[in-house]
C-alpha positions as CSV (number, residue, x, y, z in Angstrom):
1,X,0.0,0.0,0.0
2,X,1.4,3.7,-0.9
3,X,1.5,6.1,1.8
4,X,0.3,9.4,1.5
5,X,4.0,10.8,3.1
6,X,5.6,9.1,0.2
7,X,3.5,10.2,-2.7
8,X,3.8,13.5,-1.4
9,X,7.5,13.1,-1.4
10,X,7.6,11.8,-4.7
11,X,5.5,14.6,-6.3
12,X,8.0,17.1,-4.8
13,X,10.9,15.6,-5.9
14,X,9.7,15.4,-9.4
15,X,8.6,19.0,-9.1
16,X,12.2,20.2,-7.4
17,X,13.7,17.9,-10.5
18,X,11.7,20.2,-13.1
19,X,12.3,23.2,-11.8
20,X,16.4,22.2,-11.8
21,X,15.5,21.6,-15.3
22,X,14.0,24.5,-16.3
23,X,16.5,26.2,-15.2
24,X,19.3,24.6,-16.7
25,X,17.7,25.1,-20.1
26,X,17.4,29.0,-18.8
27,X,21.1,28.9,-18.2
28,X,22.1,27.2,-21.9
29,X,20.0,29.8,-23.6
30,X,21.8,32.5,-21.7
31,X,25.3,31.6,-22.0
32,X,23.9,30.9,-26.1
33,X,22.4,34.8,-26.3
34,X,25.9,35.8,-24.0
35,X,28.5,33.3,-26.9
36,X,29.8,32.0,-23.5
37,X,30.6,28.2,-23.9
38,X,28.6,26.0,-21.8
39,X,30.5,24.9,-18.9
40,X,30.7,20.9,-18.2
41,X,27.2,19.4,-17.7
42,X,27.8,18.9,-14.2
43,X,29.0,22.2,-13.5
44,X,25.7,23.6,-15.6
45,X,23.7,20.8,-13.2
46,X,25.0,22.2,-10.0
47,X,24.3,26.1,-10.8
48,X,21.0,25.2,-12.1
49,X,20.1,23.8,-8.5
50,X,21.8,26.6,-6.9
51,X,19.5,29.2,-8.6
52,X,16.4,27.1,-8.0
53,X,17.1,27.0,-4.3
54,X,17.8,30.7,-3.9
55,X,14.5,31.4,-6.2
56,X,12.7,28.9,-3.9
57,X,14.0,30.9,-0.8
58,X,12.5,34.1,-2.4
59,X,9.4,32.5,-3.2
60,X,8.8,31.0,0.3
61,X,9.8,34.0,2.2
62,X,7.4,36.5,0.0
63,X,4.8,33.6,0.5
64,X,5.2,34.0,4.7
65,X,5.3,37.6,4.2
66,X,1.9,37.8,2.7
67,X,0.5,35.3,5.0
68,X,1.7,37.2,7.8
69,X,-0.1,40.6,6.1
70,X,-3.0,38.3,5.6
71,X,-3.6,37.3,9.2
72,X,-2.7,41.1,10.8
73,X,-5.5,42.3,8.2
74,X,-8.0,39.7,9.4
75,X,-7.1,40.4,13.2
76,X,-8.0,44.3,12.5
77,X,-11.3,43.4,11.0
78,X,-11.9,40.4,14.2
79,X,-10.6,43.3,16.7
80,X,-13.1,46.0,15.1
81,X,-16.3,43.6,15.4
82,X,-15.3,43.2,19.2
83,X,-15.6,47.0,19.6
């Protein structure tokens, strides 16, 4: 039987996999535009998973930033119906 912890695990592997990819293909195209030669594939591997963990970073702290606006905003209106 598949648990729901490893499905979920899966799904973001394959997602953190994509991304990785994306951005590698990002990278090729710019060092193409830039007539840089492409570094080894495994040096092009590893800064393509460097960027998409820093851009993952953003992301996730924007996302908490938000959420945190989110709940303040929702307090005010709570605290205002109290009144």
């Amino acid at each position: 039987m598949v648990n729901k912890h490893d499905i979920k695990k899966d799904f973001k592997k394959k997602l953190l996999d994509s991304e990785v990819k994306i951005t590698e293909s990002i990278l090729c195209w710019r060092y193409k535009k830039e007539k840089k030669p492409l570094p080894d594939k495994e040096v092009l591997q590893q800064q393509s998973r460097i960027i998409s963990e820093q851009a993952n970073k953003i992301v996730t702290g924007r996302l908490k930033n938000i959420w945190n606006q989110i709940k303040y905003e929702c307090g005010k209106i709570r605290n205002k119906g109290d009144n």
